[in-house]
Structures are given as C-alpha cells and as structure tokens.
C-alpha positions as CSV (number, residue, x, y, z in Angstrom):
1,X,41.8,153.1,-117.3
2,X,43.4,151.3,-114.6
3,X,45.3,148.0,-114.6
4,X,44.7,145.1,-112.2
5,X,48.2,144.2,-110.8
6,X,49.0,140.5,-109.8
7,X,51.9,139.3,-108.3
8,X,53.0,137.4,-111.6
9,X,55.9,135.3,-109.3
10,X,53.5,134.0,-107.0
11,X,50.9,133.5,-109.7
12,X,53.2,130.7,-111.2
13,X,54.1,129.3,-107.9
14,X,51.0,128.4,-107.1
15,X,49.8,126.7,-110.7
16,X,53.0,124.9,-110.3
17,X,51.9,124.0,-107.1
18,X,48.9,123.0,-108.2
19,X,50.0,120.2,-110.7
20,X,50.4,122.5,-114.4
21,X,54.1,123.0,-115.6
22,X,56.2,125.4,-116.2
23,X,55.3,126.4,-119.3
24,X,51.5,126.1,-118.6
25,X,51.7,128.3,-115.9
26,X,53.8,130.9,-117.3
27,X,51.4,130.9,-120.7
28,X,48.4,131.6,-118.4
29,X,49.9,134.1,-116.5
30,X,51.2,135.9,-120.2
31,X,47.2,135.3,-121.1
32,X,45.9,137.0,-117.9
33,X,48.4,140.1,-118.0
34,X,47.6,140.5,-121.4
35,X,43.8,140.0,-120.6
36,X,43.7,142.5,-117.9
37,X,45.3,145.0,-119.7
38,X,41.7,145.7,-121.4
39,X,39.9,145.6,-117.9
40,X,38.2,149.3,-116.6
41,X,37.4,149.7,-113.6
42,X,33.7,151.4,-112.3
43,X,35.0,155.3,-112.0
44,X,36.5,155.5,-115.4
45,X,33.0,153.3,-117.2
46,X,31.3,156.0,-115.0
47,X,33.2,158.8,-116.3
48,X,33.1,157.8,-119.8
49,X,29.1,157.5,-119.7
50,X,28.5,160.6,-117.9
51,X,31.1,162.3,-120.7
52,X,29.0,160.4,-123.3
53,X,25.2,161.2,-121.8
54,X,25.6,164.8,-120.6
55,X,25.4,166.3,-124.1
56,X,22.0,164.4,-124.3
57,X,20.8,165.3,-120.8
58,X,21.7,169.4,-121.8
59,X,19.3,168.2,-125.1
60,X,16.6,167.1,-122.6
61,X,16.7,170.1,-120.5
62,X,16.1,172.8,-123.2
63,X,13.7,170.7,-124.9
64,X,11.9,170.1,-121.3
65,X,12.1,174.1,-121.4
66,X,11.3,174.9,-125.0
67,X,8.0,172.5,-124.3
68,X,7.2,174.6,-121.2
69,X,7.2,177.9,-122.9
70,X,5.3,176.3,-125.4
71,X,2.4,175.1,-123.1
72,X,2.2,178.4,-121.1
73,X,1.9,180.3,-124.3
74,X,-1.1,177.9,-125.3
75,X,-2.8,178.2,-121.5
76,X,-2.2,182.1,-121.9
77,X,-4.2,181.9,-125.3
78,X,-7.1,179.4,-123.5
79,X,-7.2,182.1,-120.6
80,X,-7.6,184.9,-123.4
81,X,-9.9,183.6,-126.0
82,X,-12.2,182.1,-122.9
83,X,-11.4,184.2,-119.9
C-alpha cells in the first residue's frame, strides 16, 4: 500500500488561516494522517484482485478445455453412429 503524504505544517496553517484554532486544526490533521493511513492506491487494489482472480481464471480455462474435449468426443460419436 502506499501512503498519501501531506504537508502536516502547512495543513494547520491554512485551517488556522481559515478561522478553526489550534487545537481544531491539529485534531483534524491527527484525523486525516491517521485516516490515510488505510488509503490504497489503484496498482496495489489492482494487484491484489488479479492475485485474488487468477486462481479462478486458471479454473475457467481447464474447465473451458475439459468442456471442449467433451463436445468433440460427442461430435466424433454423431459423425460415427450417422456418418
């Protein structure tokens, strides 16, 4: 996972600036580093579903095969009994 990095300083600054105090600004900058720490980003939700879905696509493909075999065995035994 990767962490979203804020300028924490400026952060506070600027809430300051912007009429909260002290402590209110620092509490919601300690509530959005601690926040963020749970954030992922789009390669790692990527990697984790591709690790997650390629045992199920490798299920897919042999059954995809398994039913192919199957139906040319049943054509071969049309052809046979009719040809």
């Amino acid at each position: 996972m990767s962490t979203l990095t804020i300028d924490t300083h400026a952060v506070i600054k600027r809430l300051k600036v912007a009429g909260f105090t002290d402590t209110q600004a620092d509490e919601i900058v300690e509530t959005l580093t601690i926040a963020q720490k749970d954030l992922v980003n789009r390669e790692y939700l990527d990697y984790k579903l591709e690790k997650e879905f390629n045992p199920i696509k490798l299920d897919l493909m042999a059954l995809k095969t398994t039913v192919a075999a199957i139906l040319a065995g049943v054509i071969a035994l049309i052809v046979k009994a009719y040809g």
